[in-house]
C-alpha positions as MATLAB code, in Angstrom:
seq = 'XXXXXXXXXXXXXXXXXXXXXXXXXXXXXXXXXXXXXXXXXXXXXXXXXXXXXXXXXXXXXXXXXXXXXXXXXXXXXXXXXXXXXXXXXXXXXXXXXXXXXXXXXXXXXXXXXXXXXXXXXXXXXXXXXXXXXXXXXXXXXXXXXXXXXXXXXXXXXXXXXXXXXXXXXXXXXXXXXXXXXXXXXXXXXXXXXXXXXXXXXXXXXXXXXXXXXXXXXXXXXXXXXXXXXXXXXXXXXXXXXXXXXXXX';
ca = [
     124.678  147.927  100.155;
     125.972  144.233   99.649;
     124.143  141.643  101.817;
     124.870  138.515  102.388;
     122.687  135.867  102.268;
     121.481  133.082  105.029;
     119.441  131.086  102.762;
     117.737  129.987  105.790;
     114.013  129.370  105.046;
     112.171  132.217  105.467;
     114.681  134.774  107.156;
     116.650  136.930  104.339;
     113.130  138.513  103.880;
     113.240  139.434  107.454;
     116.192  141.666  107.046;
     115.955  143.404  103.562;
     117.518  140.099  101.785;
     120.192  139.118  104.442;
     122.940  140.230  106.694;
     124.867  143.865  105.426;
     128.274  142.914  104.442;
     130.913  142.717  107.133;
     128.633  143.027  109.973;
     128.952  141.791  113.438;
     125.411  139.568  114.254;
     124.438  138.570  117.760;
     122.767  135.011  117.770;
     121.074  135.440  121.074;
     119.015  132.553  122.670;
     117.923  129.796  125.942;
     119.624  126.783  125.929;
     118.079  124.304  123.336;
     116.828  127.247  120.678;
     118.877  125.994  118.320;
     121.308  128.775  118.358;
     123.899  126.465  116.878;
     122.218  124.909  114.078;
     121.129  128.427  112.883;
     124.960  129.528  112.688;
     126.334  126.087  111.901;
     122.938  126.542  108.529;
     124.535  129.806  107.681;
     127.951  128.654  106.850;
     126.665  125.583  105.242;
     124.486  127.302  102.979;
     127.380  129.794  102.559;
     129.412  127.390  101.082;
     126.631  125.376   99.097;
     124.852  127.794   97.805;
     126.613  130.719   97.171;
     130.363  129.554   97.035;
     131.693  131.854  100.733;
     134.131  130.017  102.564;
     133.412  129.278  106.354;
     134.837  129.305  109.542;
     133.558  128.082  113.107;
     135.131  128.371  115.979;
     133.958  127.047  119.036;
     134.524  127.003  122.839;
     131.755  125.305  123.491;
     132.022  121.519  121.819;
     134.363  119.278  121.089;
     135.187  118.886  117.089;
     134.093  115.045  117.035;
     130.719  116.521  118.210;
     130.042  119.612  116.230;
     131.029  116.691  113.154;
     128.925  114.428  114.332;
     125.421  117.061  115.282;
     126.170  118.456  111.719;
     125.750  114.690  109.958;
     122.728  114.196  111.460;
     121.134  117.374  109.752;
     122.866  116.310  106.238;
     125.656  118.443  106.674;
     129.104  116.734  105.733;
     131.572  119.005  107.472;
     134.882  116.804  106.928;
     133.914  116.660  102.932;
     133.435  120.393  102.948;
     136.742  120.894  105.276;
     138.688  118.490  102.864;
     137.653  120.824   99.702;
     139.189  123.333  101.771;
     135.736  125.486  101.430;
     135.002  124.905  105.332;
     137.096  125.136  108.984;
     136.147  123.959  111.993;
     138.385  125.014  115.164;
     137.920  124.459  118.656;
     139.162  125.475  121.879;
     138.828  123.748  125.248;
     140.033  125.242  128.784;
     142.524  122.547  129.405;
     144.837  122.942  126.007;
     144.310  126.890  126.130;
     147.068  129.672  126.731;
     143.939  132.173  126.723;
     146.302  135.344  126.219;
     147.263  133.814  122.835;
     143.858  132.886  121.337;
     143.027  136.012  120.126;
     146.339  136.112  118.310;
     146.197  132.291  117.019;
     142.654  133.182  115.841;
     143.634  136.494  113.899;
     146.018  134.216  112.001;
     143.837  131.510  110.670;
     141.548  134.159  109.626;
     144.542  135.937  107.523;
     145.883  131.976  106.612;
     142.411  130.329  105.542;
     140.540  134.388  104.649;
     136.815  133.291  105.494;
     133.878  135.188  104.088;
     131.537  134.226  107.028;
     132.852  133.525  110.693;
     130.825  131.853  113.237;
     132.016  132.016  117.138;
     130.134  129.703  119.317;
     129.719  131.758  121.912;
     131.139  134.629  123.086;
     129.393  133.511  126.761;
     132.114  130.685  127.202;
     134.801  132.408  126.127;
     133.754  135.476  128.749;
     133.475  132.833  131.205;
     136.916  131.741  130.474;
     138.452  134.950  130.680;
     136.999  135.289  133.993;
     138.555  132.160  134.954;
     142.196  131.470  132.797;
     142.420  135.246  131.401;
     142.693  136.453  135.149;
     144.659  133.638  136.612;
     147.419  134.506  133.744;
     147.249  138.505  134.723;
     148.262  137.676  137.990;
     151.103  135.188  136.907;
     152.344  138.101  134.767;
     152.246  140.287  137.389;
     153.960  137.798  140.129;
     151.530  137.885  142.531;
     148.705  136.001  144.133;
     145.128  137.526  144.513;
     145.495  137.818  148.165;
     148.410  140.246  147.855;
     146.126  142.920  146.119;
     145.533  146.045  148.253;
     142.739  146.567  145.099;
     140.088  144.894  143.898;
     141.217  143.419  140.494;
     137.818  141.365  139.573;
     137.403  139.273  136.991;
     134.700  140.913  135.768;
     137.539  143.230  134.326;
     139.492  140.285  132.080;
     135.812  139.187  130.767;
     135.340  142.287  129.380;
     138.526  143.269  128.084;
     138.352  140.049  126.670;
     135.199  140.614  124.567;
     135.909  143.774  123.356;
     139.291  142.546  121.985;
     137.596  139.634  120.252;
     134.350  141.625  118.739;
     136.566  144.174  117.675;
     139.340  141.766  116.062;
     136.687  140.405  114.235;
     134.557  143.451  113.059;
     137.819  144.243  111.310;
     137.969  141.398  109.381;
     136.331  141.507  106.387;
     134.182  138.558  107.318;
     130.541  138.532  107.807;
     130.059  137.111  111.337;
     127.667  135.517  114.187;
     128.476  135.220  117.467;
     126.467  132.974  119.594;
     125.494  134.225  123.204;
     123.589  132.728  125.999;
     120.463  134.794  126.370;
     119.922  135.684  130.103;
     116.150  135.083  131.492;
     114.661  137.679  133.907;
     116.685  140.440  132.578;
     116.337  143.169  129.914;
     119.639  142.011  128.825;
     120.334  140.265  125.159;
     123.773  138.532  126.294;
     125.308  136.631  129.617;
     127.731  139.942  129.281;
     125.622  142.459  129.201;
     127.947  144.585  126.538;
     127.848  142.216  123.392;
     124.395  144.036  121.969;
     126.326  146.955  121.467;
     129.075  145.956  120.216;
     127.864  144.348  118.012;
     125.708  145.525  114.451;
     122.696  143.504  114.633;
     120.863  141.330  117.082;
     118.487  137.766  116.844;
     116.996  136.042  119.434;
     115.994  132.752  119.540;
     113.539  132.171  122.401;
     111.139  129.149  122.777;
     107.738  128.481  125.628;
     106.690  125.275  126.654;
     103.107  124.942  126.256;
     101.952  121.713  127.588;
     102.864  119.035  125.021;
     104.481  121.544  122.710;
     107.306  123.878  122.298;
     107.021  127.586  120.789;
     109.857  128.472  119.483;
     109.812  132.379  118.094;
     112.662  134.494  116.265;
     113.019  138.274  116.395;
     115.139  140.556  114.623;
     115.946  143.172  117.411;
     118.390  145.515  115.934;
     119.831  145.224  112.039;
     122.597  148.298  111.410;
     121.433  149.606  107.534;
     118.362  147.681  107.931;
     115.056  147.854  107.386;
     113.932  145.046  109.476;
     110.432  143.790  109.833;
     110.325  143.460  113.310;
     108.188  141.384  116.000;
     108.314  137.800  117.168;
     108.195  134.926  114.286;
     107.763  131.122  114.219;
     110.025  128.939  113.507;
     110.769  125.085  113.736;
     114.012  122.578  113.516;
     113.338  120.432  111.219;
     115.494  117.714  109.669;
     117.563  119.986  107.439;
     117.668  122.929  109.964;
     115.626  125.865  110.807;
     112.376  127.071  108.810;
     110.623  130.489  109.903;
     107.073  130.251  109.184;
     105.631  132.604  106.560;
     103.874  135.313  108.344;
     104.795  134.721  111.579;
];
């Protein structure tokens, strides 16, 4: 079984030496967890340390930002970009054709042929296809909503819409994350509900406020050809990314 590697501190161990090859991971967590900086870590260190190319796409940020957060953790994503080792893409509602996304992203990924793929997340692009996705279904069909004798929810473009993107990416031959919003109060792992299982392995980020401090913990929920050591651990952001505490 090939894995590869995070070489974020303290993780690979979690997970038999790091992700199985090809495998859809979902990068589940609350707002603030850090979700981000674990994904943006893994490409990084996939390109530093053992010489993968990277690609992130986003739906969530602006590119001047994502440039900018990254600098401030030491990460120089323009250098890596210009050495051609590195992409960074984004998408925002007001320049998007949604139906032609999917398509424009299959391409780079045959054009630039990533080893690791990040998509940050698969909760804004849902909430985009329930939104532009269903607005251009009934353009194509002519209509307006109020013409339906049937219900035609959204609901049903948000989840056509992830299934088409996990499973355009699970066959690439890219190792992947994709970043979800992880719903409170629920036994849910993504805003979706269906990502878990479409996807081969799951990791939550959660963190409690107590008092003064924050608790951040990481869990390895599901792993596909994994044996995963299981149960909450520690970890921290520090000022070159996230560190899980030995032992928890």
């Amino acid at each position: 079984m090939l894995r590869v590697k995070t070489g974020i501190s303290g993780f690979d161990e979690l997970i038999n030496g790091g992700f199985p090859k090809g495998n859809l991971v979902l990068l589940s967590g609350l707002t603030g967890s850090g979700k981000t900086i674990f994904a943006t870590q893994y490409l990084v260190n996939g390109v530093k340390q053992y010489n993968e190319r990277g690609l992130l796409i986003s739906f969530e940020q602006i590119r001047e930002d994502i440039i900018d957060q990254s600098n401030e953790l030491g990460w120089d994503l323009l250098k890596l970009e210009k050495e051609k080792k590195l992409k960074v893409v984004t998408y925002t509602p007001n320049k998007m054709i949604f139906s032609a996304v999917l398509q424009e992203i299959k391409a780079l990924i045959q054009e630039f042929k990533p080893d690791r793929i990040v998509l940050d997340s698969i909760s804004t692009y849902g909430i985009y296809a329930e939104t532009i996705a269903y607005i251009e279904i009934l353009e194509k069909m002519g209509m307006q909503k109020s013409q339906f004798s049937f219900q035609l929810g959204p609901e049903v473009a948000t989840r056509k819409a992830i299934v088409d993107m996990l499973e355009a990416l699970k066959n690439q031959k890219a190792t992947s994350i994709i970043i979800s919003e992880l719903p409170e109060s629920t036994n849910f792992l993504s805003r979706d509900t269906i990502s878990e299982f479409l996807c081969d392995g799951v990791v939550l980020l959660k963190h409690v406020s107590i008092g003064d401090s924050l608790n951040r913990n990481l869990e390895v929920r599901k792993m596909r050809k994994t044996d995963i050591r299981g149960g909450p651990r520690t970890y921290n952001i520090t000022a070159k990314g996230i560190v899980i505490e030995a032992g928890g």
